[in-house]
C-alpha distance (Angstrom), angle and dihedral (degrees) to the residues before:
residue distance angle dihedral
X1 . . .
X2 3.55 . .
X3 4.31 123.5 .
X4 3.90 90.5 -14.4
X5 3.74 144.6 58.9
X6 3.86 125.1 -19.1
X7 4.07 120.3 -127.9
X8 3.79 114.8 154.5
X9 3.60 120.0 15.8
X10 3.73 83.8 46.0
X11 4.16 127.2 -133.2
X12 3.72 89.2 -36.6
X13 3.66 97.5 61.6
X14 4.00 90.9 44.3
X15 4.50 83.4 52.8
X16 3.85 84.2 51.9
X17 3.82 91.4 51.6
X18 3.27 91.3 49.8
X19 3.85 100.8 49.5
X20 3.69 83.2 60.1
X21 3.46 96.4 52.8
X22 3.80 91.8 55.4
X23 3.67 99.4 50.6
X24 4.03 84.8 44.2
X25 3.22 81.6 59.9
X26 4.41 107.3 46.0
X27 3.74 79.4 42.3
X28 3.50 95.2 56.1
X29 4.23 91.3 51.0
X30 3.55 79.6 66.4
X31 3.97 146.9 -76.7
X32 3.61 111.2 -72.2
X33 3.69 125.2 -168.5
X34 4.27 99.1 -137.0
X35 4.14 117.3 41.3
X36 4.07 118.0 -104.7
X37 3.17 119.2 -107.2
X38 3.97 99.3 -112.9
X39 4.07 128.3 -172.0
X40 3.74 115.6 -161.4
X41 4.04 114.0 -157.4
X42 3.95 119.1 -140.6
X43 4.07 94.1 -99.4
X44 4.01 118.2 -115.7
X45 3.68 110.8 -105.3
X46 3.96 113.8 -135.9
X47 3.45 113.2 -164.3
X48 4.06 86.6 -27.8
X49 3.61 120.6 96.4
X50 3.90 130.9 -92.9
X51 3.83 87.9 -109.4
X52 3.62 98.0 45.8
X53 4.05 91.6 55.1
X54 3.79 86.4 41.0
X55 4.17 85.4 55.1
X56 3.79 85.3 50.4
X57 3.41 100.2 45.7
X58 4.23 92.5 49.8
X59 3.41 83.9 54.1
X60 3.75 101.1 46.0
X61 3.93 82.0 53.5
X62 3.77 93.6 49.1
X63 4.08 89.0 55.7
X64 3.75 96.0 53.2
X65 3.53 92.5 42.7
X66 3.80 96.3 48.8
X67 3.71 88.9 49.2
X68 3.89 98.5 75.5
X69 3.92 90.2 -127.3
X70 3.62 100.8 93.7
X71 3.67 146.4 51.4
X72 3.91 107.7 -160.7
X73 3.61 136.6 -139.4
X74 4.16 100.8 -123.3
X75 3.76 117.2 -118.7
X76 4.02 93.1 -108.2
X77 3.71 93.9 60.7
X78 3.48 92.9 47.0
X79 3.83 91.0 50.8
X80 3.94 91.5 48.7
X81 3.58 95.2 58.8
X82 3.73 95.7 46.7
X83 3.78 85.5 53.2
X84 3.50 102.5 45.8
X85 3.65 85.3 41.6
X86 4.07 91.3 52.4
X87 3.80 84.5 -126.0
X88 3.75 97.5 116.1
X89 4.06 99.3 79.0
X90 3.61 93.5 40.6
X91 3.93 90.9 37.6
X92 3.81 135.4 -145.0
X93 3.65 104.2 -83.6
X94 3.85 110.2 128.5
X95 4.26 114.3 74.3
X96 4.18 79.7 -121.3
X97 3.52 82.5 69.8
X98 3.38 99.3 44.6
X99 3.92 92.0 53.4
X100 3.59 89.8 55.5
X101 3.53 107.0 51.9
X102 3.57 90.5 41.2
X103 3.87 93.6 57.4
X104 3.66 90.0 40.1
X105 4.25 88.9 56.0
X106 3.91 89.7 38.4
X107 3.66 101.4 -117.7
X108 4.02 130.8 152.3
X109 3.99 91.8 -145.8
X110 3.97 142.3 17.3
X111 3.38 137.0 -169.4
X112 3.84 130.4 -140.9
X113 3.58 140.6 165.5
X114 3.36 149.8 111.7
X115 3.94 148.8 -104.7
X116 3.52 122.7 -132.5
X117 4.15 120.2 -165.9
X118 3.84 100.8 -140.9
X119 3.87 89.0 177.6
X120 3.80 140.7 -25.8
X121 3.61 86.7 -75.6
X122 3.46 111.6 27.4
X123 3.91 122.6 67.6
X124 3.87 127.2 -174.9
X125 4.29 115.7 -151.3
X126 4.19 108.5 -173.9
X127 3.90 108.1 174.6
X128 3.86 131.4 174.2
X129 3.61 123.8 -154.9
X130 3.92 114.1 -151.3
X131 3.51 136.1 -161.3
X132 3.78 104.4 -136.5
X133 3.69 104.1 -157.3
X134 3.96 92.4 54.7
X135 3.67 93.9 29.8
X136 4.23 86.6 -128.5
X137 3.51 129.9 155.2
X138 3.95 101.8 -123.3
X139 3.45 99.1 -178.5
X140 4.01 133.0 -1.2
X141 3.90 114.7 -169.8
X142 3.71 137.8 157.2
């Protein structure tokens, strides 16, 4: 179900919903003739396990990647900078954050968000997608 909650298909179904809705959304800023450089953070799990919001997340990468738009940060660089940047106990949660390790990797946009189990059947996916140079939210959507 399309920009709200999950029921069959699961969490994965609601990530793939949501990958759509982001590159709806960079689309709709405007065609552009070379991809964006985009960074995806690991979602925050809410009540859902680390591995559940890491299943979203790899899918919410797979979705902007297969949609031609994007060229994506991988996962590993990601993780370095939150380490070296002692950001990866703590994690990356505020849009702050966001900014930073975006600038830091070089990246026009980011994405962050998290995933929220509501009940064994019904999963919530809110996700921001910020311009890092201005530090605006382009697009909110859940």
């Amino acid at each position: 179900m399309i920009g709200g909650l999950g029921r069959a298909g699961g969490p994965l179904r609601v990530a793939l919903c949501m990958g759509l809705m982001c590159w709806a959304a960079a689309s709709a800023m405007g065609q552009q003739a070379k991809k964006d450089v985009v960074a995806v953070l690991d979602l925050e799990a809410v009540d859902a396990s680390k591995s559940q919001a890491s299943a979203m997340t790899d899918r919410l990468r797979e979705e902007l990647l297969r949609s031609g738009r994007f060229t994506l940060v991988n996962r590993e660089q990601i993780d370095a900078i939150l380490n070296e940047q002692a950001l990866q106990q703590t994690g990356c949660t505020t849009q702050e954050c966001a900014v930073q390790v975006g600038r830091i990797l070089g990246v026009r946009q980011i994405v962050a968000g998290r995933v929220t189990r509501l009940d064994e059947t019904h999963w919530l996916l809110a996700a921001t997608l910020t311009d890092v140079e201005s530090a605006e939210t382009l697009r909110a959507e859940s």
